[in-house]
Residue, then its C-alpha position, 0 to 999 in steps of 0.5 A: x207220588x208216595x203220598x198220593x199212593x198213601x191217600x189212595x190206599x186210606x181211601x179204599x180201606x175207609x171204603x172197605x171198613x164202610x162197605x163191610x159195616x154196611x152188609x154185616x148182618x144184624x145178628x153177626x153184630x150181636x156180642x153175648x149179652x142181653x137185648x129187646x126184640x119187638x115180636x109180632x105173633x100171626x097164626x091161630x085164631x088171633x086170640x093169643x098174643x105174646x109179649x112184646x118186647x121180648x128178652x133176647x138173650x146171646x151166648x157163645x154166639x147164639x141167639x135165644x128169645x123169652x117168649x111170654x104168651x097170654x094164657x098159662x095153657x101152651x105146654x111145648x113149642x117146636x122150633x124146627x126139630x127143637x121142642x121147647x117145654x114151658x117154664x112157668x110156674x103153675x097158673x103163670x103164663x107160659x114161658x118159652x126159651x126159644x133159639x133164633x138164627x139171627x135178627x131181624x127173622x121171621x120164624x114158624x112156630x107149633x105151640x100145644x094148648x091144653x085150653x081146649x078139650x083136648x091138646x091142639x098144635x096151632x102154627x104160629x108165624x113169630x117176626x123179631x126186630x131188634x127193639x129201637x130206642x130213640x135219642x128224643x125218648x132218654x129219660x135222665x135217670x142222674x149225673x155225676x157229683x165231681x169234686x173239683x173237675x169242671x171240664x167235663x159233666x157226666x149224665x146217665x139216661x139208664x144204660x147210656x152215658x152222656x158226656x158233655x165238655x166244657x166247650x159243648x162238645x158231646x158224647x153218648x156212650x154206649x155199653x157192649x151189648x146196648x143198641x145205638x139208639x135212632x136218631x141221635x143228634x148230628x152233634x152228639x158222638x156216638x162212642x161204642x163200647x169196648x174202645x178196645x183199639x184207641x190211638x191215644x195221643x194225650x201222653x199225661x192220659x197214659x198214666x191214668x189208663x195204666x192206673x185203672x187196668x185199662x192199657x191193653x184198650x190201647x192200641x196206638x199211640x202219638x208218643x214214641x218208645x224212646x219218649x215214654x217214661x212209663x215203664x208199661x206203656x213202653x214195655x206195650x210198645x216194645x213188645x207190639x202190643x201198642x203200636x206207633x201211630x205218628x204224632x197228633x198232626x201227622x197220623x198214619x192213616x193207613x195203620x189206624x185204618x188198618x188196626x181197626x181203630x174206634x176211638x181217638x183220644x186227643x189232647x187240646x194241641x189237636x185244636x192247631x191242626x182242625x184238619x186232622x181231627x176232620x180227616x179221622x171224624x170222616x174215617x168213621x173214628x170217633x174224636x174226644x179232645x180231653x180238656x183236663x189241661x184246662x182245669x183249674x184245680x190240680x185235684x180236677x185234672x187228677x178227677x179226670x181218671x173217673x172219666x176214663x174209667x167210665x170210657x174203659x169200663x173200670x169205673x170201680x177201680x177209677x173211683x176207688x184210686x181216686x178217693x183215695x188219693x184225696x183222702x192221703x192229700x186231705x191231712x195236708x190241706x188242712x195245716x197252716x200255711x207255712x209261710x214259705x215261698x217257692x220258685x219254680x222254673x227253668x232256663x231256655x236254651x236262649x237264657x230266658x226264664x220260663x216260669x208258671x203263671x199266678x193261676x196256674x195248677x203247679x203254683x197251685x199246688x204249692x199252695x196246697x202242699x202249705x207254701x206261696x208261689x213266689x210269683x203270685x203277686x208279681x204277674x197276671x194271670x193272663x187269660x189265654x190258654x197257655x200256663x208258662x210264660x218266659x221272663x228275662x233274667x233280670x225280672x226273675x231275679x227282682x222276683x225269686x232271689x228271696x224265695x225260699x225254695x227253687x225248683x227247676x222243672x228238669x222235664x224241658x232242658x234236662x235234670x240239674x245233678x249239681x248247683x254249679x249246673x245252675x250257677x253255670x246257667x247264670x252266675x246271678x244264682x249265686x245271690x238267691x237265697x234257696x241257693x245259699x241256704x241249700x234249698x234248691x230241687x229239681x223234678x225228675x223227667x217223669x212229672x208230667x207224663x206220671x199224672x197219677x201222681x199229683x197228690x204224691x207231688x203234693x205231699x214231696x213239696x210239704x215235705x221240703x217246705x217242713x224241712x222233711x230232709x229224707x229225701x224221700x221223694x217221688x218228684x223232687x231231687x235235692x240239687x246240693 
């Protein structure tokens, strides 16, 4: 009985929300900023006409229309009791800064020409109708150069964005104070600018939306207060600033609905449960599934950043943080290989040992950090979409026991505070080479939420695969 009272009241708010969308005026929707109307002049001796489009120009909730006419010889216009004074430069045609109520209007005008002998008021009738831009009609204007991201592509059609996915799934973004053009493709997501009220449910984006400025943009998220290790977004959600919204497959309609969310941010997980991304697509609320889990490259999942800068409107610091963490991890990537082999893993609450596979972004970034993943040549990169696998410990050991260096992932079964923690998951640890000679870390519960840091985890694995013991570590903690 309560969960049909539940569907029942998302029901009659997604009605509400509709309906109300429906018979807002045009002008009510205009935030401050500039626009094109199309003007039609009636009135007069049909000799004049006026310049179409027109600039439309909001300010504090105003509405102001540059009229441009076809002879410099108009000097005022009355606007209702508003008398208006030409701002053109001498032999220029005049130029009028009108007020309007609202969009689309139909107004009566009185505009003095000094053309004749003598001045003359002529009555003036002026429409104005927000100019429509067809989708069929965009003309590319350029596309971003990514580095290393190939999940997503990024091109501009002048003040719109176009966002295309590595599984065609597209999006037009649509700044603040653009209009949403006529007749854009079923397939094509419109996405109106400010998403100032995002249900965030991919954890790994919070930290890039904290990096560039943009965590007041979200208003709810699938993650809750006592699983954030970001101190920010868990400070938001204390304070209400950000909300609790249910999990990826068991959202709270009713609060989404009711804290006027337009834009739900989902990671590929949404992908076992089609059926919410459909529910949410049917409320009006536009669904983008981020694929960075998908990039290859451990620098094209850190590039993802500059996406969210654009959706965000902080394009400038996005690119900024982002050539910069290339710029720290270059000097790196250009030393010689170091010879040296990693483990990386961690034991389930079965025994078995879960490990990264071969093509995998953390064997990768062994590699850039100068090291070997101990698993390269012992397993296949199989193609499916899940980068761990488990193995018995039997196998592991064939495999690890001479690496170099162990590092057990402590964000799944807890952190490890002392070798015999490891030992007492298995006495064959004993035998490992990284354990006898000391060399085994463990990473902190933040590494994977803390997805800003991919080049500081980088820079922690070549210092331990260079024996830089200061313990100076953003990741790693050295397990002795």
């Amino acid at each position: 009985m309560k969960k049909k009272v539940t569907e029942l009241i998302v029901c009659l708010l997604s009605v509400i929300c509709f309906l109300t969308a429906c018979h807002t005026p045009q002008s009510e929707k205009l935030a401050d900023g500039t626009y094109q109307a199309d003007v039609t002049l009636t009135g007069g001796s049909g000799r004049a006409t006026v310049d179409s489009p027109a600039a439309i120009t909001v300010k504090d909730g105003k509405i102001y229309a540059t009229i441009v006419w076809s002879s410099p010889y108009y000097d005022y216009m009355m606007v209702e009791d508003e008398t208006c004074y030409n701002e053109a430069e001498a032999g220029e045609n005049s130029t009028f800064t009108i007020p309007i109520e609202k969009l689309p209007c139909e107004i009566s005008v009185i505009a003095d020409t000094t053309a004749m002998s003598v001045p003359h008021e002529i009555e003036y009738t002026l429409s104005f109708a927000l100019k429509e831009t067809d989708f069929s009609e965009l003309t590319k204007t350029g596309q971003w150069d990514l580095s290393y991201a190939t999940q997503y592509r990024v091109e501009q059609y002048g003040e719109y964005d176009l966002i295309t996915m590595a599984d065609d799934s597209r999006f037009l973004l649509v700044p603040e104070n653009v209009p949403v053009p006529e007749h854009v493709p079923e397939d094509v997501v419109v996405l109106k600018q400010p998403l100032d009220h995002t249900y965030l449910v991919s954890s790994s984006v919070m930290d890039m939306i904290r990096e560039i400025g943009a965590l007041s943009d979200i208003r709810l998220t699938g993650v809750k207060e006592s699983d954030w290790y970001i101190e920010k977004a868990a400070a938001a959600m204390e304070d209400g600033r950000m909300l609790y919204a249910g999990k990826y497959n068991e959202p709270d309609y009713e609060l989404i609905l009711k804290e006027g969310c337009n834009f739900a941010l989902e990671n590929t997980m949404i992908g076992h449960n089609p059926e919410v991304k459909e529910k949410l697509e049917s409320l009006g609320i536009p669904v983008m599934v981020e694929r960075s889990s998908y990039e290859e490259h451990p620098l094209g999942r850190l590039e993802w950043i500059r996406l969210y800068g654009l959706l965000y409107g902080k394009e400038q610091e996005a690119d900024a943080f982002y050539e910069e963490q290339l710029k720290k991890i270059e000097p790196i990537m250009e030393k010689e290989d170091t010879g040296r082999t990693v483990a990386f893993f961690y034991i389930t609450a079965n025994g078995a040992v879960n490990v990264r596979k071969p093509n995998d972004y953390i064997a990768q970034m062994i590699g850039l950090a100068g090291g070997t993943y101990v698993l390269n040549d012992r397993l296949s990169a199989e193609e499916n979409a899940l980068s761990t696998m488990n193995m018995q410990m039997e196998d592991f050991y064939a495999a690890a026991k001479d690496a170099d260096i162990l590092i057990y992932n402590s964000t799944i079964e807890g952190e490890l505070y002392s070798v015999d923690e490891l030992l007492a998951k298995s006495t064959l640890f004993s035998d490992f080479k990284a354990v006898k000679e000391g060399n085994v870390y463990c990473t902190g519960s933040n590494f994977f939420q803390e997805s800003t840091g991919t080049c500081d985890f980088i820079e922690d694995l070549h210092k331990v695969l260079v024996d830089e013991t200061d313990d100076n570590y953003r990741f790693l903690k050295h397990v002795r």
